[in-house]
C-alpha positions as CSV (number, residue, x, y, z in Angstrom):
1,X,102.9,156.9,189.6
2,X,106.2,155.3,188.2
3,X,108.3,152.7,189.8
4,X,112.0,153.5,191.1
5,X,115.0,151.4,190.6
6,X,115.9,149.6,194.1
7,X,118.8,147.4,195.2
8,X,118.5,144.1,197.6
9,X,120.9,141.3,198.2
10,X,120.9,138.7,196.0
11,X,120.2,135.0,197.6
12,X,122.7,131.6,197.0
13,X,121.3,128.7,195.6
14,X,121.1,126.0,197.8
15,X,121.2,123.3,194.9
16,X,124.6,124.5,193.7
17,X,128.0,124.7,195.0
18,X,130.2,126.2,191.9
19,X,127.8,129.3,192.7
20,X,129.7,132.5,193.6
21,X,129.4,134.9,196.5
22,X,125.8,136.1,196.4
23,X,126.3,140.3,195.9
24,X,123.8,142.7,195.2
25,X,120.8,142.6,192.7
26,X,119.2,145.3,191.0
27,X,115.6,145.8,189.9
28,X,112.9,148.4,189.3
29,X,109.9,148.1,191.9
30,X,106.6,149.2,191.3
31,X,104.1,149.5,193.9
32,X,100.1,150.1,193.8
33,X,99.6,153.8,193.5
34,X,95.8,153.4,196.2
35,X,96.5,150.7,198.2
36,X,98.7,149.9,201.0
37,X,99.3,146.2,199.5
38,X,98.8,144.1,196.7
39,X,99.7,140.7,195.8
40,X,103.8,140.4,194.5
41,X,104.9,139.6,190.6
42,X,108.1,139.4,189.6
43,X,108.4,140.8,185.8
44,X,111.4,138.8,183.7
45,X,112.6,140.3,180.9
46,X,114.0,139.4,177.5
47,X,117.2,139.3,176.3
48,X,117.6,142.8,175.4
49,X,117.4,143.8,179.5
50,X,115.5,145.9,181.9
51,X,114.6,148.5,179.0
52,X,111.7,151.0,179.2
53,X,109.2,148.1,178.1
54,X,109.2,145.8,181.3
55,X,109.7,148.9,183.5
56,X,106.4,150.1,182.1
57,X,105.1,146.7,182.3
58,X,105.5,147.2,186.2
59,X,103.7,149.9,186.1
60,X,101.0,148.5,184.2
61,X,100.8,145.9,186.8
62,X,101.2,148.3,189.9
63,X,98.0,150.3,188.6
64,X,95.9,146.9,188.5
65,X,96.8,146.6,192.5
66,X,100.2,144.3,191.8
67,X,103.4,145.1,193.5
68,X,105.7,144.2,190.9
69,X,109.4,144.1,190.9
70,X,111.6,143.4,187.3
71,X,114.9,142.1,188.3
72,X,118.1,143.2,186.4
73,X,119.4,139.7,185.0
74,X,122.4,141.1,183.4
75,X,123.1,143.1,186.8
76,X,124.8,146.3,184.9
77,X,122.0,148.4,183.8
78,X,122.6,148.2,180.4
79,X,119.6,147.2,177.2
80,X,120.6,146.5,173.9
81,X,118.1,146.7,170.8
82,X,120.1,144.4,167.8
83,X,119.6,140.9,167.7
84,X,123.7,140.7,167.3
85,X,123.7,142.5,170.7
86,X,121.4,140.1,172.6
87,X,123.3,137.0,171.5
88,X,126.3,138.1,172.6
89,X,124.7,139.9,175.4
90,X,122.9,136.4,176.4
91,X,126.4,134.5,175.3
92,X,127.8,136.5,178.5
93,X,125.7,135.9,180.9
94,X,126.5,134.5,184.3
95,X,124.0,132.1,184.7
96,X,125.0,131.4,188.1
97,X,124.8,135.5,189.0
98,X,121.6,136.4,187.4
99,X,120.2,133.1,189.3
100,X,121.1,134.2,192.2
101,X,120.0,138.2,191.7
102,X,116.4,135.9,190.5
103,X,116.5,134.5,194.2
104,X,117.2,137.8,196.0
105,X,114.5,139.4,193.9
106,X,111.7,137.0,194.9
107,X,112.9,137.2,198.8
108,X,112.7,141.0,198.4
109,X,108.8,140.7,197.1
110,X,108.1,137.9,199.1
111,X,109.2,139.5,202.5
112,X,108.1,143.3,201.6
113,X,105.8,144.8,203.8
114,X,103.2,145.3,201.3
115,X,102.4,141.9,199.8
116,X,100.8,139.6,201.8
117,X,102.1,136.3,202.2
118,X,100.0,133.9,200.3
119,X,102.7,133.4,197.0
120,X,103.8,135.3,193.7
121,X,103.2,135.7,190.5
122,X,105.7,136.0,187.7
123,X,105.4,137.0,184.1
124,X,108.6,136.2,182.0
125,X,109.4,136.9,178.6
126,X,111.8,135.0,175.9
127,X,114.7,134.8,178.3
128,X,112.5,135.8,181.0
129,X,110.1,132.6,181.0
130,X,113.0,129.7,180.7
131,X,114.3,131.9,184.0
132,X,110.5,132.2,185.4
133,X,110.1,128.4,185.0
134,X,113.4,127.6,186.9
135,X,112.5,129.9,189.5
136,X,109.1,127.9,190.2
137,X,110.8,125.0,190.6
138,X,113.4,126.5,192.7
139,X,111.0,128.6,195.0
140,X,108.0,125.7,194.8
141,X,106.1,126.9,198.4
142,X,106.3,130.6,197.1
143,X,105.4,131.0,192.9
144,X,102.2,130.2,192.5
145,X,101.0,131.7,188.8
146,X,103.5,131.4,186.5
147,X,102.6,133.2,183.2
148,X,105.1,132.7,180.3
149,X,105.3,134.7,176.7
150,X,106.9,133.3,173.7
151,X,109.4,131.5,175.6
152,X,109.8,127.7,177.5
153,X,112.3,126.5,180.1
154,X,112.1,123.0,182.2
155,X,109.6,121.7,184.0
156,X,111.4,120.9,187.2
157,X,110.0,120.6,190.7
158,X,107.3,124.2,190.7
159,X,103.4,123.3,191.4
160,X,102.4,126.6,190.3
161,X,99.5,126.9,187.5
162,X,100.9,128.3,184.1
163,X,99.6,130.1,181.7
164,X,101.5,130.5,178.1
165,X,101.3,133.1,175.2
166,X,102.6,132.1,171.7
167,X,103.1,133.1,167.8
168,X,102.3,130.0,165.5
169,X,105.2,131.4,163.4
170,X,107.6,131.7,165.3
171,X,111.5,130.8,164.0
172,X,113.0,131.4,167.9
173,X,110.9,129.0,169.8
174,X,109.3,126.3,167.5
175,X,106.0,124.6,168.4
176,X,108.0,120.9,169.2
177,X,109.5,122.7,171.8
178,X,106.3,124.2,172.9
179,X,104.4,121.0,173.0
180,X,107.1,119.2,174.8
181,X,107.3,121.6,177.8
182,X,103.3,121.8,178.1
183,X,103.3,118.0,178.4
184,X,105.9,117.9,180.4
185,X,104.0,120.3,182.6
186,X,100.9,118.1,182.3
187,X,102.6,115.0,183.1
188,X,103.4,116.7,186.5
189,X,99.7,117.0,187.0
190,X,100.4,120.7,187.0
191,X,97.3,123.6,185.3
192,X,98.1,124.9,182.1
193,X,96.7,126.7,180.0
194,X,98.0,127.7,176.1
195,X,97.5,130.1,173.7
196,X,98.4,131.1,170.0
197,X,98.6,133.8,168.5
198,X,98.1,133.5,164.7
199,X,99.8,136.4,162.2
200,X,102.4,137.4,165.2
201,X,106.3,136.6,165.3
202,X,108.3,136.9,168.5
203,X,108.1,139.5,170.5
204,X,104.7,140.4,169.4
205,X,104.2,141.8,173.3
206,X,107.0,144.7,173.6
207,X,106.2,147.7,171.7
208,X,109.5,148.8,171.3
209,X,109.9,146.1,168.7
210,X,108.8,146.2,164.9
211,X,107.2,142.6,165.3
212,X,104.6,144.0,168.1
213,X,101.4,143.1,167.4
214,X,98.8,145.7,169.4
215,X,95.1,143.6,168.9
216,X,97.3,140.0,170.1
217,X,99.4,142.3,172.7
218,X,96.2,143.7,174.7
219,X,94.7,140.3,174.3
220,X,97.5,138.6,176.3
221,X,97.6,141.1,178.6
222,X,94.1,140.8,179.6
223,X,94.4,136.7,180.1
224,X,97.3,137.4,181.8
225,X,95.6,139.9,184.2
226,X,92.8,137.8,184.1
227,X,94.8,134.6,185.4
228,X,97.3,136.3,187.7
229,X,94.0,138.4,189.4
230,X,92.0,134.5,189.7
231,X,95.3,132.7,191.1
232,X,96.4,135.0,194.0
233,X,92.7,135.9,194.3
234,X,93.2,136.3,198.4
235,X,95.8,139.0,198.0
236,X,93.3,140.9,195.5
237,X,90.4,140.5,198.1
């Protein structure tokens, strides 16, 4: 059963003060087709936006037992499919805005009536995981399994475990960066857990994309699965 597209307001940030008004966010919410709950995970999306890809990826998610909710970063609705487009789309971007519709979207899961109250998950991709990483540093008590694909972002102040999905080849997000984030991460005493994917390229998840790798792109999936099912184990119970 597919998702639907829902509003909810979108949450200030308490560490910043050059922050506008919070307004509303926007976000396509996928719930568990046989169950009454299931644990919350908040889907991130690259920088083309909330296309047809991460909707379906919340519906992937909903018929493993996950509520998931994909947030609308950009706020507008709009997807793009050049790389032109997403730099200029990502150029843009109101940091500040799509920070705050992040917020709104993990009070939304984190208060719904159908996931219990023992943390999230959150799967972010390219764009997605440097905002996923922020968000588990911003929302430390609540994210607790942070899974990130072909992307990094800071280490900041989040305890949750993280598990990471990368191309060896990869011109967008070169392996320096990588290994600086994960021992980052490590220094912070926080889980982590890596993995490469020889022969892909960016994007090797989305199948909308001629870099999508099938064999590497059900094989993340199910250690994603895996890891997001073992870390908010009570909710699956």
């Amino acid at each position: 059963m597919p998702g639907t597209m829902i509003d909810f307001p979108a949450a200030p940030d308490p560490a910043r003060d050059d922050a506008p008004p919070p307004g509303t966010g926007y976000g396509y919410l996928a719930t568990p087709p046989d169950r009454a709950t299931g644990p919350g995970v908040l889907v991130l999306h690259a920088w083309w936006g909330l296309n047809q890809t991460f909707r379906d990826l919340c519906d992937r998610l909903a018929g493993e037992g996950f509520v998931a909710l994909a947030p609308d970063l950009y706020g507008d609705g709009r997807t793009v499919s050049t790389v032109q487009e997403a730099e200029e789309r990502l150029a843009a971007l109101d940091g500040a805005r799509a920070e705050q519709t992040l917020l709104g979207a993990a009070e939304r899961l984190s208060s719904a009536p159908e996931v219990p109250p023992h943390g999230l998950g959150v799967i972010g991709f390219s764009m997605g995981a440097s905002f996923g990483m922020r968000l588990s540093g911003k929302r430390p008590d609540d994210i607790v399994a942070t899974v990130i694909v072909y992307g990094t972002g800071s280490v900041g102040d989040g305890r949750s475990a993280v598990q990471a999905h990368f191309s060896p080849d990869d011109e967008w997000e070169p392996r320096e960066g990588v290994d600086e984030m994960v021992g980052g991460l490590r220094a912070a005493g926080r889980e982590v857990e890596v993995f490469w994917y020889p022969g892909t390229k960016h994007w090797f998840m989305e199948p909308d994309r001629p870099e999508y790798a099938a064999a590497a792109a059900e094989l993340a999936w199910d250690r994603a699965l895996g890891f997001l099912r073992a870390r908010l184990s009570e909710e699956m119970s």
